[in-house]
Backbone as CSV, one residue per row, in Angstrom:
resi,resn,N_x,N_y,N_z,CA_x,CA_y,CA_z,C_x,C_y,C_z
1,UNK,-117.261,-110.085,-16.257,-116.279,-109.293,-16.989,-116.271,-107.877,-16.434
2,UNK,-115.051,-107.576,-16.349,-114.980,-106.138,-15.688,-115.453,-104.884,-16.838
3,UNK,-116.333,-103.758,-16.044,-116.887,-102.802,-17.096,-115.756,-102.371,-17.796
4,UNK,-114.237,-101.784,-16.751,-113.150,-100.854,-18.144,-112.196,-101.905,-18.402
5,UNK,-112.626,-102.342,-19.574,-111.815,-103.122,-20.422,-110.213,-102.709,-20.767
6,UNK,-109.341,-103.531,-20.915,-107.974,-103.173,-21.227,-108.072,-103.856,-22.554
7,UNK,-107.097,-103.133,-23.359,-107.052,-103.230,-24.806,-105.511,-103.585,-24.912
8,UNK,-105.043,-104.604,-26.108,-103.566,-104.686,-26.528,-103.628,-104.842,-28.017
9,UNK,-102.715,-103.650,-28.478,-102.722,-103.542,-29.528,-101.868,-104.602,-30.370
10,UNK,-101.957,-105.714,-31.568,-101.237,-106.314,-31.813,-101.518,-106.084,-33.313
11,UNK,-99.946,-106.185,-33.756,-99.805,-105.838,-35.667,-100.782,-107.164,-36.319
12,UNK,-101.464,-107.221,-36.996,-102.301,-107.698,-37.665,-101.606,-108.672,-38.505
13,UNK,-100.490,-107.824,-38.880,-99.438,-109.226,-39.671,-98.525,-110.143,-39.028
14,UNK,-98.409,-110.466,-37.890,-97.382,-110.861,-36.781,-97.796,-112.688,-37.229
15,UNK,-98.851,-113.194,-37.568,-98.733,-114.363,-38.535,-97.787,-114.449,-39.784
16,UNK,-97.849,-113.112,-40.308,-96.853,-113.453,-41.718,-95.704,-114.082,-41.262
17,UNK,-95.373,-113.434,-39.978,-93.977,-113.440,-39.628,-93.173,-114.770,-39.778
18,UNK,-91.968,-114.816,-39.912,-91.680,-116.460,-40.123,-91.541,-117.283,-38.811
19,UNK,-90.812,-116.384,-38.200,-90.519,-116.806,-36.405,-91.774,-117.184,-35.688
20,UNK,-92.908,-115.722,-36.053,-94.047,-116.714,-35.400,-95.007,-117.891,-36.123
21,UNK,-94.464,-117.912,-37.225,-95.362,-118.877,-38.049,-94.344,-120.243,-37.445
22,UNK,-92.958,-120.157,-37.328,-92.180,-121.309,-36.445,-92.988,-121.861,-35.233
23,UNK,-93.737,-120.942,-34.469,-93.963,-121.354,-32.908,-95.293,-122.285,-33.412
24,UNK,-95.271,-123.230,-32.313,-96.541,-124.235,-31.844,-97.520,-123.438,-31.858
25,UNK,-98.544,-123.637,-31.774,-100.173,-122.798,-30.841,-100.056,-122.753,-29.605
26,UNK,-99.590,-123.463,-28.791,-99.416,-123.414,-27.572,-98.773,-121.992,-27.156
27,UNK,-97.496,-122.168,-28.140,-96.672,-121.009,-28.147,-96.831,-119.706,-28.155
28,UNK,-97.641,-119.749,-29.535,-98.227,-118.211,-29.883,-99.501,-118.056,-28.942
29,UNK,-99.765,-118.936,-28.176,-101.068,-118.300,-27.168,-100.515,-117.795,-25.554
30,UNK,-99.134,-118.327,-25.947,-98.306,-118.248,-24.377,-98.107,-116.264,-24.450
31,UNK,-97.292,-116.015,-26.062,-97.074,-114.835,-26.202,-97.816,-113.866,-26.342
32,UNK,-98.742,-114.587,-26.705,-99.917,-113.467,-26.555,-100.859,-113.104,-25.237
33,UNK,-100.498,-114.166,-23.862,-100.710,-114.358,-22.497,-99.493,-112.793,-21.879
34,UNK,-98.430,-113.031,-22.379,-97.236,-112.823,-21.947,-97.888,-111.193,-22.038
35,UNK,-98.119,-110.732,-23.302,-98.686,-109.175,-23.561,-99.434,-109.134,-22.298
36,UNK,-100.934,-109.925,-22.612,-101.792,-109.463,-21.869,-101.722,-109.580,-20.402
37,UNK,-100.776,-110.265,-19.878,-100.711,-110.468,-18.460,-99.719,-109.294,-17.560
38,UNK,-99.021,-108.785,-18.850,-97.906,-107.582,-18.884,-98.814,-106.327,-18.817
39,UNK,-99.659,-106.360,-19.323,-101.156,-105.257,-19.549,-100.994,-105.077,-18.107
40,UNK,-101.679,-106.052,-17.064,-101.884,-106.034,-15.849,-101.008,-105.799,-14.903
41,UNK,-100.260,-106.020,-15.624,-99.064,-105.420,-13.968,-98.306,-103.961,-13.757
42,UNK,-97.654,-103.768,-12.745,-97.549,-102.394,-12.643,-96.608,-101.437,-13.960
43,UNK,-95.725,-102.268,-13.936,-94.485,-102.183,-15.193,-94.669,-103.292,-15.982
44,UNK,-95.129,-102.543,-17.251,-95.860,-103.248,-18.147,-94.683,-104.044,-18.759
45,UNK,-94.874,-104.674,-19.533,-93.585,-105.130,-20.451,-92.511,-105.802,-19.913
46,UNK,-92.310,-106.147,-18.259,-91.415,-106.480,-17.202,-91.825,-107.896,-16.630
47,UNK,-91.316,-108.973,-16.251,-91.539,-109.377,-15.553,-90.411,-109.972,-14.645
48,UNK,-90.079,-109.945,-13.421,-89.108,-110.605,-12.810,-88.952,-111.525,-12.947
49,UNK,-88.766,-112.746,-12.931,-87.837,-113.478,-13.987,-88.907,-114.550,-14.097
50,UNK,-87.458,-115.219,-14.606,-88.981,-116.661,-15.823,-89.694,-117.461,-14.602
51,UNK,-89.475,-117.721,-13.543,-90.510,-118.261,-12.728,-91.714,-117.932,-12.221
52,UNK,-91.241,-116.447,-12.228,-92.899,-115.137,-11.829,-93.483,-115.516,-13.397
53,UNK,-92.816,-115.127,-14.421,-93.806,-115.448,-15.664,-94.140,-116.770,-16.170
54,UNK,-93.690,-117.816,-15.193,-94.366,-118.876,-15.787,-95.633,-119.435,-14.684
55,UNK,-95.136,-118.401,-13.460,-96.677,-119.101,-12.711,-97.215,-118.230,-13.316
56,UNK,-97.431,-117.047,-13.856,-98.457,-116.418,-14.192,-98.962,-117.171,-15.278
57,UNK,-97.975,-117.881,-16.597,-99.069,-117.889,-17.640,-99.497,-119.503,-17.426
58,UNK,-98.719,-120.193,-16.007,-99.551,-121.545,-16.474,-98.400,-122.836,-16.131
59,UNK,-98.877,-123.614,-16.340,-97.779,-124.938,-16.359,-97.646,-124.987,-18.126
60,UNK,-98.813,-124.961,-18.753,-98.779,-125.483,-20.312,-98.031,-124.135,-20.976
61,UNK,-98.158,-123.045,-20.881,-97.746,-121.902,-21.239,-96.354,-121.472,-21.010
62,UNK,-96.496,-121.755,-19.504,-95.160,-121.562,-18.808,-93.384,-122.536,-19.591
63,UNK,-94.330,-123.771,-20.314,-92.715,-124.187,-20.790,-92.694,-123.600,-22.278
64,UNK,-93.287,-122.560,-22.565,-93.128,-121.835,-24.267,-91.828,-120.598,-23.745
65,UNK,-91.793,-120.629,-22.642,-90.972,-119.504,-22.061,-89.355,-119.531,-22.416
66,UNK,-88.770,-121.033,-22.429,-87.418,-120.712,-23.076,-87.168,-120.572,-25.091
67,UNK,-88.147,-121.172,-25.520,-88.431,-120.918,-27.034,-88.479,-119.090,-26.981
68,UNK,-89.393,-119.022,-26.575,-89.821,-117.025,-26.998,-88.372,-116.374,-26.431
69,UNK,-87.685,-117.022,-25.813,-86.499,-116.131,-25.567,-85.928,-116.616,-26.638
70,UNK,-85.709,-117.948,-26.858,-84.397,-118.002,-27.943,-85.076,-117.817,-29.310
71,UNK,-86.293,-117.475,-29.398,-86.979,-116.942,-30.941,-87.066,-114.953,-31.109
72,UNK,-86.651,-114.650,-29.399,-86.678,-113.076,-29.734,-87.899,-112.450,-28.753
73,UNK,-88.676,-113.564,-29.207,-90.425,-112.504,-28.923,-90.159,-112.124,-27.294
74,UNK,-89.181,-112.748,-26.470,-88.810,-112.483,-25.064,-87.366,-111.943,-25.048
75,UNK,-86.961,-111.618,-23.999,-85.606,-110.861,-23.772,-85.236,-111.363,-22.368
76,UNK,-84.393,-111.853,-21.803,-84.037,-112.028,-20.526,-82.914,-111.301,-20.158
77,UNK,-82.423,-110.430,-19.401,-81.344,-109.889,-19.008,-80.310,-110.693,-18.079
78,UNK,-79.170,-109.948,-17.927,-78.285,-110.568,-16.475,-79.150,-111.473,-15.432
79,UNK,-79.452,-109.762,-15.237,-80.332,-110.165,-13.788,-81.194,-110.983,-13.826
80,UNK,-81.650,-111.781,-14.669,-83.114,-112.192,-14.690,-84.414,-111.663,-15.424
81,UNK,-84.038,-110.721,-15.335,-85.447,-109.642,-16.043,-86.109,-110.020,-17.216
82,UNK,-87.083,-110.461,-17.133,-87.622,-111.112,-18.656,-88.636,-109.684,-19.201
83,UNK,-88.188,-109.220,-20.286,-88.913,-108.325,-20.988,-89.534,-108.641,-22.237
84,UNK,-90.990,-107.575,-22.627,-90.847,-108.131,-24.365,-90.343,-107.133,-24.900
85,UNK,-89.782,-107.001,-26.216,-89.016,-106.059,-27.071,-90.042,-105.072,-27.068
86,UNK,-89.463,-104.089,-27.693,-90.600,-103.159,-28.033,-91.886,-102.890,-27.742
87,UNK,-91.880,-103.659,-26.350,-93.272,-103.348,-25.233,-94.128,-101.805,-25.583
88,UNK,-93.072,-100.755,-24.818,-93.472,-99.741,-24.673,-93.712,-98.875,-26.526
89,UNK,-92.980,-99.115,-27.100,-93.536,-98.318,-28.459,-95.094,-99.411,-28.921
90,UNK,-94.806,-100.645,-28.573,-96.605,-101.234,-29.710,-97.828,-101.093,-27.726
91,UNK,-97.567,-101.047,-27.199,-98.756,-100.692,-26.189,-98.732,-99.667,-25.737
92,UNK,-99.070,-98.162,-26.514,-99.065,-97.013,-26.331,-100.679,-97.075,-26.559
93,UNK,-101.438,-96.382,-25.643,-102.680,-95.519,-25.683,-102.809,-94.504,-26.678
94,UNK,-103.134,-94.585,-28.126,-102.916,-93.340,-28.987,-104.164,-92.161,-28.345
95,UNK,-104.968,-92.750,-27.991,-105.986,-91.827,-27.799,-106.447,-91.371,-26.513
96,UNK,-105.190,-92.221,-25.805,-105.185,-91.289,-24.096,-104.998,-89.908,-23.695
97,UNK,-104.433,-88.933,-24.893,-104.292,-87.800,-24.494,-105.714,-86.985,-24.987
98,UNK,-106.112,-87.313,-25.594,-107.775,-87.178,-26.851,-108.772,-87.156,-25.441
99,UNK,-108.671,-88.758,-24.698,-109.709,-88.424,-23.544,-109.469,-87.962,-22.179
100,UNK,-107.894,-87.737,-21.837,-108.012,-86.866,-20.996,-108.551,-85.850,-21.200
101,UNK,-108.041,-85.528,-22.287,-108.723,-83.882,-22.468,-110.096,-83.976,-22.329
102,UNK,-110.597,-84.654,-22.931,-112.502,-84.274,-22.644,-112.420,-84.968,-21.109
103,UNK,-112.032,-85.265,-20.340,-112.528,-85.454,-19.034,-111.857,-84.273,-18.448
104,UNK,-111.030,-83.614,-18.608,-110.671,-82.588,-18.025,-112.026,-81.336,-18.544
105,UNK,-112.160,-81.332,-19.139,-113.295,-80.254,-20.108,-114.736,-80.761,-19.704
106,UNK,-114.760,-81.807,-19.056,-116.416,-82.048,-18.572,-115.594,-82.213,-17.315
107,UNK,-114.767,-81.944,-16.506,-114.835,-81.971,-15.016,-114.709,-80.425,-14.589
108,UNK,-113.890,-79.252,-16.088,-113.586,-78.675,-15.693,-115.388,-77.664,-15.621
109,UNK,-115.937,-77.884,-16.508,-117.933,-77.513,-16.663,-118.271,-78.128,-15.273
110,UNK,-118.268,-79.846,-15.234,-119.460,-79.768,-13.674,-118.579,-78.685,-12.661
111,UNK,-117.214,-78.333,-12.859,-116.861,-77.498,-11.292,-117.566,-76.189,-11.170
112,UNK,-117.612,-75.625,-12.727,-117.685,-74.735,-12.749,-119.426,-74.508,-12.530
113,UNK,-120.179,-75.365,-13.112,-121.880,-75.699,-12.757,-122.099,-75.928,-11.470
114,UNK,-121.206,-76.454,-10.837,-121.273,-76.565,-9.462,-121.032,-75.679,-8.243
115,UNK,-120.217,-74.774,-8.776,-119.409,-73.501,-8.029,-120.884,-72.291,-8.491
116,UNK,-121.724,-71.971,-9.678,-122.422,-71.506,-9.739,-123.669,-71.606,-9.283
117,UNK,-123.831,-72.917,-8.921,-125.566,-73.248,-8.260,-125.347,-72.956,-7.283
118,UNK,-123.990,-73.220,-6.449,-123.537,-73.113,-4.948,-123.575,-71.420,-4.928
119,UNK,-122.919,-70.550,-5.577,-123.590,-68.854,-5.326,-124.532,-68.561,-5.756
120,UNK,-125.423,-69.190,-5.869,-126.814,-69.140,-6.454,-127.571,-69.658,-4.901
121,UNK,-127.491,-70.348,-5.134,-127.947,-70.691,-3.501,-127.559,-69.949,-2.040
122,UNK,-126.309,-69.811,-2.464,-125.473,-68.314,-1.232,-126.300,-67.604,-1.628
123,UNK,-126.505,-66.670,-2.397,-127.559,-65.176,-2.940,-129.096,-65.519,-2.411
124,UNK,-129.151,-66.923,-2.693,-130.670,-66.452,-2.326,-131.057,-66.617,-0.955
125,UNK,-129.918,-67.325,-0.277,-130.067,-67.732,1.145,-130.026,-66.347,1.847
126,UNK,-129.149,-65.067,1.632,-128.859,-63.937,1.824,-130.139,-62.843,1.543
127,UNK,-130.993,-63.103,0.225,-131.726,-62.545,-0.496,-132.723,-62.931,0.641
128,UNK,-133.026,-64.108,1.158,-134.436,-64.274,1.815,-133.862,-63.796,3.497
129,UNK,-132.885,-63.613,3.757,-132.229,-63.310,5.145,-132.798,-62.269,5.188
130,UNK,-132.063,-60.944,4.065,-132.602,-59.694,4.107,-134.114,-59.867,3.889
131,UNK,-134.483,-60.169,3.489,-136.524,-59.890,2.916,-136.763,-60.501,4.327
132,UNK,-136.601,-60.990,4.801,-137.298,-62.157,6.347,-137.073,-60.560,7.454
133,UNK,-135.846,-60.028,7.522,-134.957,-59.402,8.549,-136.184,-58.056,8.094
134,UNK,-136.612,-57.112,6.528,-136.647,-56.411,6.489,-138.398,-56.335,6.786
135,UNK,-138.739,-57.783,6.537,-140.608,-57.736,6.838,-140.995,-57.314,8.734
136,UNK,-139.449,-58.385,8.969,-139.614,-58.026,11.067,-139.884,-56.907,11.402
137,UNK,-139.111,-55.971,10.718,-139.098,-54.483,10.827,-140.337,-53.686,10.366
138,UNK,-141.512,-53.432,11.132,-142.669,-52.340,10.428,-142.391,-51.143,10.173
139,UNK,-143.082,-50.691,9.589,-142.463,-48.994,10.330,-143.648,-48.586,10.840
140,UNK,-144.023,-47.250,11.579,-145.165,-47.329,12.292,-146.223,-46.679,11.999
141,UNK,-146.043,-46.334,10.689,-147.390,-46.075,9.320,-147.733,-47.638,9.202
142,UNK,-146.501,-49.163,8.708,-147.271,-50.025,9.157,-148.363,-50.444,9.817
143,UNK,-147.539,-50.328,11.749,-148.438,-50.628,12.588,-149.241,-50.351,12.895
144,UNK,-149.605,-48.725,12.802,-150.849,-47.945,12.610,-152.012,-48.347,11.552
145,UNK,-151.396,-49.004,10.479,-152.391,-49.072,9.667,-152.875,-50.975,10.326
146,UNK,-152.339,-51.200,10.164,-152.633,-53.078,11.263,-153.456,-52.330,12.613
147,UNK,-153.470,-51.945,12.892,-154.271,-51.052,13.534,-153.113,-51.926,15.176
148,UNK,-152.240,-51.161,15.577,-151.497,-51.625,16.862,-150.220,-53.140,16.580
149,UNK,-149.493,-53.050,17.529,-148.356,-53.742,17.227,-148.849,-55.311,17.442
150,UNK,-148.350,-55.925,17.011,-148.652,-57.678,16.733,-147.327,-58.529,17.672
């Protein structure tokens, strides 16, 4: 199982419903394939037409595909375009803007922890340049007292 899990949000009452209380099991596991396989692709909620979505959900799945259109839970356009209704308002991330923000706010700390150890390390690399550069240098009360130059 992959560590970042994908999540689909589904109304809790979508059994009450009468239309889906109409469908087989087969059915209601096709539509609930249909979400999650929509999760995965680039344009969520889309699929090019009923043959791309029926190899995806299957041979057994794949014939629930003209029912969910003529029950609603699917949409087919002109072109082909098989959509689900109201994709984009029920699979919204409510709390995607919540964790950008804290990843922006702990990336924007390590830069800033990181940009400070890094002139911390410049200073002292400089700090021991000068002390190294200023020990080379005796003066000749030094060398006199060392008793002659080294």
């Amino acid at each position: 199982m992959k560590a970042n899990r994908s999540w689909a949000p589904i109304d809790i009452f979508i059994f009450d419903h009468e239309v889906f209380q109409s469908l087989t099991d087969t059915q209601k596991c096709a539509f609930f394939l249909c979400i999650f396989k929509s999760k995965q692709l680039r344009r969520g909620g889309e699929f090019r037409d009923r043959r791309y979505l029926a190899g995806l959900l299957g041979t057994s799945y794949g014939r629930a595909i003209p029912r969910l259109i003529a029950e609603g839970l699917l949409e087919e356009s002109q072109s082909g375009l098989v959509t689900i209704p109201n994709y984009s308002q029920w699979q919204v991330d409510v709390t995607s803007a919540q964790r950008q923000a804290r990843y922006r706010a702990q990336k924007d700390v390590r830069s800033r922890d990181v940009t400070t150890l890094y002139r911390d390390i410049k200073d002292k690399e400089k700090e021991k340049d000068t002390l190294s550069k200023a020990r080379s240098l005796l003066s000749v009360g030094e060398i006199m007292a060392r008793g002659g130059a080294k």
